[in-house]
C-alpha positions as CSV (number, residue, x, y, z in Angstrom):
1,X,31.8,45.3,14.8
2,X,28.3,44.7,16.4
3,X,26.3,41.8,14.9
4,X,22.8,42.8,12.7
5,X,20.0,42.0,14.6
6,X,18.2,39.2,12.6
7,X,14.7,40.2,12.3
8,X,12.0,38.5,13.4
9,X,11.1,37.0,9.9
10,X,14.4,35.6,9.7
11,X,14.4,33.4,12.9
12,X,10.9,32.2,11.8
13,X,12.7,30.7,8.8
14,X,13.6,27.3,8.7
15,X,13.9,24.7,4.8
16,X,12.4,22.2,7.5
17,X,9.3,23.7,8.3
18,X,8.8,24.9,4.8
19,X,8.9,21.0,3.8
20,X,6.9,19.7,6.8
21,X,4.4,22.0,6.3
22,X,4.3,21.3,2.5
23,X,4.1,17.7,3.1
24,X,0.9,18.3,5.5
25,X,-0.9,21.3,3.8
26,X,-0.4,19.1,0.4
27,X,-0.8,15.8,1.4
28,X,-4.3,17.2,2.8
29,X,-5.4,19.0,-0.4
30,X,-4.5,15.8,-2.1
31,X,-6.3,13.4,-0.1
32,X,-9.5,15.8,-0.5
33,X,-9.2,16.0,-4.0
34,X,-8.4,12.2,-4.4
35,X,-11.2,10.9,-2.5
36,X,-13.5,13.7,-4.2
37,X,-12.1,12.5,-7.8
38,X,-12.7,8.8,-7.3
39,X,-16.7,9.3,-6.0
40,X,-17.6,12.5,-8.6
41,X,-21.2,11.3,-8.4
42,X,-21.1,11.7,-4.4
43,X,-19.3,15.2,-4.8
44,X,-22.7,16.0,-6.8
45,X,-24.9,14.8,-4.4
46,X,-22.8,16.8,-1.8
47,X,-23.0,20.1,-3.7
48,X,-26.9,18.9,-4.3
49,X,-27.1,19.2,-0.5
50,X,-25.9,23.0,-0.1
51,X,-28.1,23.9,-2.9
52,X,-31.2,22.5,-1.7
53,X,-30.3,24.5,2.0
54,X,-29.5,27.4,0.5
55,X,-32.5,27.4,-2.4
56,X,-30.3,27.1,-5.3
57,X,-31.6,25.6,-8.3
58,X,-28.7,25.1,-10.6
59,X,-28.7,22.6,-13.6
60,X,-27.4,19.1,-12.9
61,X,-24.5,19.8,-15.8
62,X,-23.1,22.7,-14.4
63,X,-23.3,21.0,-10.5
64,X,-21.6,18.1,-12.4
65,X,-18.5,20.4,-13.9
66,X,-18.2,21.5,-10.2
67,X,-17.6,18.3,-8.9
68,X,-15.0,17.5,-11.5
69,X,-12.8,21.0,-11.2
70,X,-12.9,20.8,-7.8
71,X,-11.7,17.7,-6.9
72,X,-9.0,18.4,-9.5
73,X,-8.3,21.8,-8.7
74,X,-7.5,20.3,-4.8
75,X,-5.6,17.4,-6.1
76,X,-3.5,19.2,-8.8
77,X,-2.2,21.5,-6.5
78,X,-1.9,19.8,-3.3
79,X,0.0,17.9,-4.9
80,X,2.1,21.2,-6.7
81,X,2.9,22.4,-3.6
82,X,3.8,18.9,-2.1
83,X,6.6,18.0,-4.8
84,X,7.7,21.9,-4.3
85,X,6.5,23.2,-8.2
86,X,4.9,26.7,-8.8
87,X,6.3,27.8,-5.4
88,X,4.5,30.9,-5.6
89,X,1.6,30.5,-7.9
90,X,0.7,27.2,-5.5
91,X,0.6,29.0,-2.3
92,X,-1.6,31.5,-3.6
93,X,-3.9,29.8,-5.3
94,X,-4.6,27.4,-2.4
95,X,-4.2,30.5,0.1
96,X,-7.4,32.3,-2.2
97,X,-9.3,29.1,-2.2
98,X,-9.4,28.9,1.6
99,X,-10.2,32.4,1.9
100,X,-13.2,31.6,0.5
101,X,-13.5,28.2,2.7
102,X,-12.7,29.4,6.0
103,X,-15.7,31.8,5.8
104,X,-18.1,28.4,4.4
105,X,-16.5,26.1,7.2
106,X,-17.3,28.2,10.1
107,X,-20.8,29.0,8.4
108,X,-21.1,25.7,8.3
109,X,-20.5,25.0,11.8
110,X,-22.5,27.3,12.9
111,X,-25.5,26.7,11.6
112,X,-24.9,23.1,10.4
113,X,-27.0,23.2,7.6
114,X,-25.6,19.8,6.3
115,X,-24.7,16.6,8.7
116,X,-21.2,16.8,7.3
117,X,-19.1,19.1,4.9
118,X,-18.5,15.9,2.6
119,X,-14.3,17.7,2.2
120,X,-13.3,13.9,2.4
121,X,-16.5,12.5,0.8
122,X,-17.3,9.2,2.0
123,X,-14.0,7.8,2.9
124,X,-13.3,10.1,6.7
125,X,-16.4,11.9,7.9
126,X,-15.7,14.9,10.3
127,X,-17.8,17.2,12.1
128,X,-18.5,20.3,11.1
129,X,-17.0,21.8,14.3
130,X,-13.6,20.0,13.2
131,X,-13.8,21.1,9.3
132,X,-13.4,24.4,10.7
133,X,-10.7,24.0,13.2
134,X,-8.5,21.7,10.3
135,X,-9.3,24.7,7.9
136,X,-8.3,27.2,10.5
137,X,-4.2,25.1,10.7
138,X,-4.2,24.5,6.7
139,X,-4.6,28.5,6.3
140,X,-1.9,29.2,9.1
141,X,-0.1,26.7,7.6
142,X,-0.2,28.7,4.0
143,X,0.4,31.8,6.0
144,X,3.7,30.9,6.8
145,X,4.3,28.9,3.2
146,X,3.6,32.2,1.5
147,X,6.1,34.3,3.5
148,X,9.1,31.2,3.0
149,X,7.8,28.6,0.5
150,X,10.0,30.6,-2.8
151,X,12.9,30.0,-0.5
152,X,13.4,26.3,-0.6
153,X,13.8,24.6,-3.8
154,X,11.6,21.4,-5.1
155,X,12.0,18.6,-6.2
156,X,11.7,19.4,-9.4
157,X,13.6,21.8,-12.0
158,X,11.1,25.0,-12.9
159,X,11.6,23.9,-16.4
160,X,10.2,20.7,-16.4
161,X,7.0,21.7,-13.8
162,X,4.8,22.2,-16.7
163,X,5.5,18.3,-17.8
164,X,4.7,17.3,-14.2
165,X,1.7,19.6,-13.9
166,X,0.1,17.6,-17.0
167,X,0.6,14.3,-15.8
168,X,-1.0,15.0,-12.8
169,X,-4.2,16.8,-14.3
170,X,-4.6,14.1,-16.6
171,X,-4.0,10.9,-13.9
172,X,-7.2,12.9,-11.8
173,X,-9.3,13.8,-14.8
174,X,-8.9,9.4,-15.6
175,X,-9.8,8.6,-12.3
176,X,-12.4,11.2,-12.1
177,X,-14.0,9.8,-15.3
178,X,-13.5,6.1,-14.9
179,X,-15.7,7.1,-11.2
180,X,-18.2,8.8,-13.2
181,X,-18.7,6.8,-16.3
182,X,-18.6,3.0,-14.5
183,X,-18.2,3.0,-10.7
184,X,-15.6,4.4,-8.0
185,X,-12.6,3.0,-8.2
186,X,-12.5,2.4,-4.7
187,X,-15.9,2.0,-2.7
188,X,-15.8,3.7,0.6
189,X,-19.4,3.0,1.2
190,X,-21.6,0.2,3.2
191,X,-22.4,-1.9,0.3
192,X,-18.9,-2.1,-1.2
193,X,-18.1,-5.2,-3.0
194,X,-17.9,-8.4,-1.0
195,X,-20.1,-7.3,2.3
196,X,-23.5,-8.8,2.3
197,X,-26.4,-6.7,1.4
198,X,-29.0,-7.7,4.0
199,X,-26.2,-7.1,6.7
200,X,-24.9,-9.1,9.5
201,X,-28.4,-9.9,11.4
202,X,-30.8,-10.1,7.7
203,X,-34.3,-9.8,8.9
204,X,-33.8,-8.0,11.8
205,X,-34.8,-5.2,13.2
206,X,-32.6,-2.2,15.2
207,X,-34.9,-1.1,18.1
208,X,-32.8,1.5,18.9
209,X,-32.6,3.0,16.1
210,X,-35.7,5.6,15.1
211,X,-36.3,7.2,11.1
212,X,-38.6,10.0,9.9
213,X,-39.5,9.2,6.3
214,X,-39.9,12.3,3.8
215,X,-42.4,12.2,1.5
216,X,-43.5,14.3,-1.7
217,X,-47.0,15.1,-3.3
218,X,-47.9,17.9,-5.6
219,X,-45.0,19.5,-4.5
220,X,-45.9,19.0,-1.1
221,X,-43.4,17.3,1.6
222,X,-44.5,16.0,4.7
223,X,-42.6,13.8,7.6
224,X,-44.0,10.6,8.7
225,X,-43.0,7.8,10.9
226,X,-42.6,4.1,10.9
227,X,-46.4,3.7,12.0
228,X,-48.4,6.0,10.0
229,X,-46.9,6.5,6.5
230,X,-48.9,7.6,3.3
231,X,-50.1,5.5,0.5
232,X,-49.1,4.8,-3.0
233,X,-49.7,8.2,-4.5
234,X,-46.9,10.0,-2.6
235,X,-42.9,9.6,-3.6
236,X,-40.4,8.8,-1.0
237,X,-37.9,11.2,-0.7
238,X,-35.7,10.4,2.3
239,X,-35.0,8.5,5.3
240,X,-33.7,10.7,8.1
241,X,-32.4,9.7,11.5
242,X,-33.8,10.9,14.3
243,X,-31.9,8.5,16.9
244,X,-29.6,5.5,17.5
245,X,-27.4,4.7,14.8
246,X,-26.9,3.0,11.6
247,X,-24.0,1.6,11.3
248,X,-22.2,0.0,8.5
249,X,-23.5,-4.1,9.3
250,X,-27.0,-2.3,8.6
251,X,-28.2,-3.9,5.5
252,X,-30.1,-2.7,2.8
253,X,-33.2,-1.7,3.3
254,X,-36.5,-2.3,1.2
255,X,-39.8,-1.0,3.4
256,X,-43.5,-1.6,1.9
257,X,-46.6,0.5,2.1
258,X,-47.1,-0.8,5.8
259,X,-43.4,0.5,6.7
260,X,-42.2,-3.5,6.6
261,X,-38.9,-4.4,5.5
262,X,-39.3,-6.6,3.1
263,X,-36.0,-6.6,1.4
264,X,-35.0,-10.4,3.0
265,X,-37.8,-11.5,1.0
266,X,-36.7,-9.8,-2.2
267,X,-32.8,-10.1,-2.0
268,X,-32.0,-13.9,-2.8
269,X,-29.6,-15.9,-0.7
270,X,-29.3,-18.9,-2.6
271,X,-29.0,-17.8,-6.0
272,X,-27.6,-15.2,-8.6
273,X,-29.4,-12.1,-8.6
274,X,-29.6,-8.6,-10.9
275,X,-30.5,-5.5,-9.0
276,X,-31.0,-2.8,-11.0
277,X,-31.3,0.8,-9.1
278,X,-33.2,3.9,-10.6
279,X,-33.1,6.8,-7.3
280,X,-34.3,9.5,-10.2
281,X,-37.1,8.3,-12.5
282,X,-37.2,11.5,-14.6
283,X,-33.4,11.8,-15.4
284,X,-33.0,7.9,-16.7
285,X,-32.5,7.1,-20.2
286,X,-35.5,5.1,-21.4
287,X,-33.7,3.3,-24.1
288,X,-32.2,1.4,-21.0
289,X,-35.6,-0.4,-21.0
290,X,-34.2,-2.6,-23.9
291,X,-31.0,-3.4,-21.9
292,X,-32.6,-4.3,-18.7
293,X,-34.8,-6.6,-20.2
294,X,-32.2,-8.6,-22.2
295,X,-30.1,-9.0,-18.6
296,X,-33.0,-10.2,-16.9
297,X,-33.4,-13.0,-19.5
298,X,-30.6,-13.9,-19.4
299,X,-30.4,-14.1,-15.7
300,X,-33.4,-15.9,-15.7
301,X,-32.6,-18.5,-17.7
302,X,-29.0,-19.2,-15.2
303,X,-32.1,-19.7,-12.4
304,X,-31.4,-16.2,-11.0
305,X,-33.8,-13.2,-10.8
306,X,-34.0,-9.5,-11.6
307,X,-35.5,-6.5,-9.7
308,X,-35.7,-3.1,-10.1
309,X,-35.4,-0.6,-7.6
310,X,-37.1,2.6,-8.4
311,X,-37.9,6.2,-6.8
312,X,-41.4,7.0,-8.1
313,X,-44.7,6.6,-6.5
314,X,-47.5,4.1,-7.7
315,X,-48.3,5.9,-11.1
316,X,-45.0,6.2,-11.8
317,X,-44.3,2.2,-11.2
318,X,-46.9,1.7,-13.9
319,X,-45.6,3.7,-16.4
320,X,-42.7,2.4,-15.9
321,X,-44.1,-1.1,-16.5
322,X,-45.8,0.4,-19.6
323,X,-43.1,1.9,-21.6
324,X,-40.2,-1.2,-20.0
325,X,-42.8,-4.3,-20.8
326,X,-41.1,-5.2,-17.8
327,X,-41.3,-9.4,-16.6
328,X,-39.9,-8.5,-13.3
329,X,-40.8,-7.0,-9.9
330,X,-40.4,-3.1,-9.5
331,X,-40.4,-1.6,-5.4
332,X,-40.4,1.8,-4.6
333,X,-37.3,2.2,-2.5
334,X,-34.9,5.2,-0.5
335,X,-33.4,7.1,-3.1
336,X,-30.6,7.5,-0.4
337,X,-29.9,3.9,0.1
338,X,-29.8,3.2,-3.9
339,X,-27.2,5.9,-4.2
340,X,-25.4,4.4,-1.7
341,X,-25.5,0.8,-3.2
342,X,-24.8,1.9,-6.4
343,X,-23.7,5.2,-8.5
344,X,-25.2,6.1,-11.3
345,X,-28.8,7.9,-12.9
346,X,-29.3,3.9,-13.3
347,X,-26.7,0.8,-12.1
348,X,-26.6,-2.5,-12.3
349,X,-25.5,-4.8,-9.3
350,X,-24.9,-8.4,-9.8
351,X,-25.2,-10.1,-5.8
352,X,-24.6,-14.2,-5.9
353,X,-26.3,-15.3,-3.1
354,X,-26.9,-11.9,-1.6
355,X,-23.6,-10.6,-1.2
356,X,-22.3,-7.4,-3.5
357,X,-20.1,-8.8,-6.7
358,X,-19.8,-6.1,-8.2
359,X,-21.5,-2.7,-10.0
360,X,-22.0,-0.4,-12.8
361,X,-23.2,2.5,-14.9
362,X,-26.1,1.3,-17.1
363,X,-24.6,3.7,-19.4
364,X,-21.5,1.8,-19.3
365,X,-23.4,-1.5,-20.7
366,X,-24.7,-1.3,-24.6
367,X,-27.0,-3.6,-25.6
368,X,-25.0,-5.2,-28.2
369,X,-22.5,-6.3,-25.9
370,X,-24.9,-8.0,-24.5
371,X,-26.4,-9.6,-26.8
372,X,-23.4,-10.3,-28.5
373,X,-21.4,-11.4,-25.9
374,X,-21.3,-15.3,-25.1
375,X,-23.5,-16.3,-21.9
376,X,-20.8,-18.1,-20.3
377,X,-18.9,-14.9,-20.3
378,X,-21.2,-12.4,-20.0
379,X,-21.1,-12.0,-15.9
380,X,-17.2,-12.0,-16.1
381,X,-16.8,-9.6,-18.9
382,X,-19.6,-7.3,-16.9
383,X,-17.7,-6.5,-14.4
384,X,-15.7,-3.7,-14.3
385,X,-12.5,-4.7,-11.7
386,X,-12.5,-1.0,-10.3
387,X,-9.6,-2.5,-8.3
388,X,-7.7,-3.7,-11.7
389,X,-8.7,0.3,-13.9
390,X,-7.3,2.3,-10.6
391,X,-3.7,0.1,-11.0
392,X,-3.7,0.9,-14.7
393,X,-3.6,4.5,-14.3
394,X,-1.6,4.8,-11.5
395,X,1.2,2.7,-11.8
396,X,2.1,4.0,-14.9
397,X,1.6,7.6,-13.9
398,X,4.0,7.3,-10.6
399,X,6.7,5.4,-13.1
400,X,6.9,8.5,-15.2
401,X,6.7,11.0,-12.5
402,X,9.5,9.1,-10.8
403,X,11.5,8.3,-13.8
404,X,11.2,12.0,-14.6
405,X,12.1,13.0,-11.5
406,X,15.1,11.0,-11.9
407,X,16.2,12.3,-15.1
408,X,15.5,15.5,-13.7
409,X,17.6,15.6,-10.6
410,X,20.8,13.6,-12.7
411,X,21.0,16.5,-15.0
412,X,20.5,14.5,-18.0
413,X,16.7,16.4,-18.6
414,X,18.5,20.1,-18.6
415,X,21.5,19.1,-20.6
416,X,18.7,18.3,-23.1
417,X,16.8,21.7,-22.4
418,X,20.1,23.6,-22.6
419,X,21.0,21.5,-26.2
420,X,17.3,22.1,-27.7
421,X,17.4,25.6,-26.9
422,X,20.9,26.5,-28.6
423,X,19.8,25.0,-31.7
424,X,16.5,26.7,-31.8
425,X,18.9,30.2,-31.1
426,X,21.6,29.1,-34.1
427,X,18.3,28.2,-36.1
428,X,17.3,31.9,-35.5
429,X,20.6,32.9,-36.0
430,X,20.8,31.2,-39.4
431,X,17.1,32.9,-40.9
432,X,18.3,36.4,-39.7
């Protein structure tokens, strides 16, 4: 007898590529959402960025709920369609959100209306050029996933996917918080812990490399440069590169009304040292006043210092010395840099002889731990070991996903399944 042709479809179909491609698609879509979930507050800057091009004025609670679903979103099921769970439901769930992507992506390309798309946030920054061209092989890759992916089994039992589905929302929704409430867990930025602040060469300037400082009044921004900035009355807004580099020995930069840097004379090098950062003056919590005073006496009194770095022009300073009662010094600094240094509508950074300890949340510090807490303890109980919080959530998440899985794949998990559900159909049995 003659043989069936085999179609076209079938020759495309192999269990390998449906698992190489799941392992790539998902692995991406996890990494995104990972890197997204552990730096929420740069996901809201991000998103701030497209609304500002596009003349959007959305409130900050609502940009904030963004940030959180969609790293969790990318993360929850990358990582569905990576272990092989809702075969079909993943693929076209994923497949939908890059319809609406791939459209954004090559927008974005386009007409570049941000430096970067932020899909990786801070940890790998592409062009926009390549966003599109890696969004264009995820969606072929889907393509093919949605035509064979319901073919190849996963590695786990359809039964138990719901159990695995939870553990995974809440391990993202942890680290999402923890990034949120205190500090990334892991600090992809310049000014991670341990680097110096001031950089490699403090004090020094980068001839090569040119700004154009943006600045606000009465609603009003203008560009300036280096040599012929505006006084007091107008608000720095942002530092924008117009050439050379800046590359990540740069250190922190503090510039005065005459466009100095001045920040090696305020960042200490020989002693202990609070720095406290405020990029958004009208979104702080003015009960922090209290707080910020008691650290800086009690920084004082170990021979250190306290400054505060603020966004707000010279009216604002003042009030802010008025309502704070504040004993330390107060500069008007890049709201861009502050963000970077620290996360937060207000952080604290503790630097011992200039270099970056570590940092928090104001709103993660209450004044009566404080004040209650013993001054030989109080800089070690302050910190928040980001690096010791992201082990706590994730070893014990990967032990139950693993010890799951091996339950799972011995049989003993549907035995179980199969035994609970013949005594909920005899309990039936017996009421009827």
């Amino acid at each position: 007898m003659p043989e069936t042709p085999i179609s076209l479809r079938e020759r495309m179909f192999h269990p390998a590529v449906v698992w190489i491609l799941r392992v790539i698609v998902g692995l991406t879509f996890v990494f995104s959402g990972f890197v997204k979930g552990i730096d929420p507050w740069g996901s809201c800057i991000k998103i701030g960025e497209y609304l500002d091009v596009w003349g959007w004025e959305i409130p900050a609670a609502l940009v904030t709920c963004a940030a959180f679903l969609l790293a969790g979103f990318e993360f929850l099921w990358g990582f569905m369609l990576l272990l092989g769970c809702y075969k079909r439901v993943s693929v076209w769930i994923l497949t939908l959100m890059m319809a609406l992507m791939l459209p954004l992506t090559l927008y974005i390309a386009m007409a570049s209306p941000v430096a970067d798309c932020g899909c990786f946030g801070d940890f790998l920054i592409i062009s926009n050029n390549a966003t599109f061209v890696k969004n264009l092989f995820i969606t072929a890759g889907l393509v093919y996933l949605w035509l064979f992916n319901s073919r190849v089994d996963g590695l786990f039992m359809p039964y138990v996917q719901w159990i695995v589905g939870g553990l995974v929302t809440i391990y993202i929704f942890a680290i999402e918080l923890c990034g949120y409430n205190i500090q990334p867990l892991l600090d992809f930025r310049r000014f991670s812990p341990g680097t110096e602040l001031l950089g490699g060469d403090a004090g020094e300037e980068d001839v090569e490399t040119v700004f154009e400082y943006i600045y606000e009044k009465d609603g009003k921004r203008e560009k300036f440069d280096i040599d012929n900035l505006p006084d007091s009355t107008w608000i720095f807004v942002d530092r924008v590169l117009v050439s050379g580099t800046v590359n990540n020995d740069d250190g922190f930069v503090i510039l005065d009304e005459d466009g100095d840097d001045i920040a090696p004379d305020i960042v200490s090098t020989d002693t202990e040292q609070f720095m406290v950062t405020i990029p958004d003056i009208s979104r702080v919590d003015l009960s922090y006043t209290y707080l910020i005073n008691e650290l800086e006496d009690f920084v004082s009194e170990r021979g250190g210092s306290l400054v505060v770095l603020i966004n707000a022009d010279s009216a604002g300073i003042e009030w802010w010395k008025d309502i704070s009662m504040a004993d330390y010094d107060i500069y008007q600094t890049d709201p861009k840099l502050m963000k970077e240094l620290a996360r937060g509508n207000a952080a604290l950074v503790y630097l011992d002889k200039g270099k970056v300890v570590w940092k928090r949340t104001l709103s993660s510090i209450s004044y009566t731990f404080v004040t209650e807490t013993p001054a030989s303890q109080l800089i070690m109980r302050l910190d928040p070991e980001p690096g010791y919080l992201l082990r706590l959530i994730t070893v014990p998440f990967a032990a139950i996903l693993l010890v799951l899985l091996v339950l799972d794949r011995s049989g003993k998990l549907l035995a179980w399944h199969i035994s609970r559900r013949r005594l909920k159909n005899k309990a039936l049995a017996d009421k009827t």
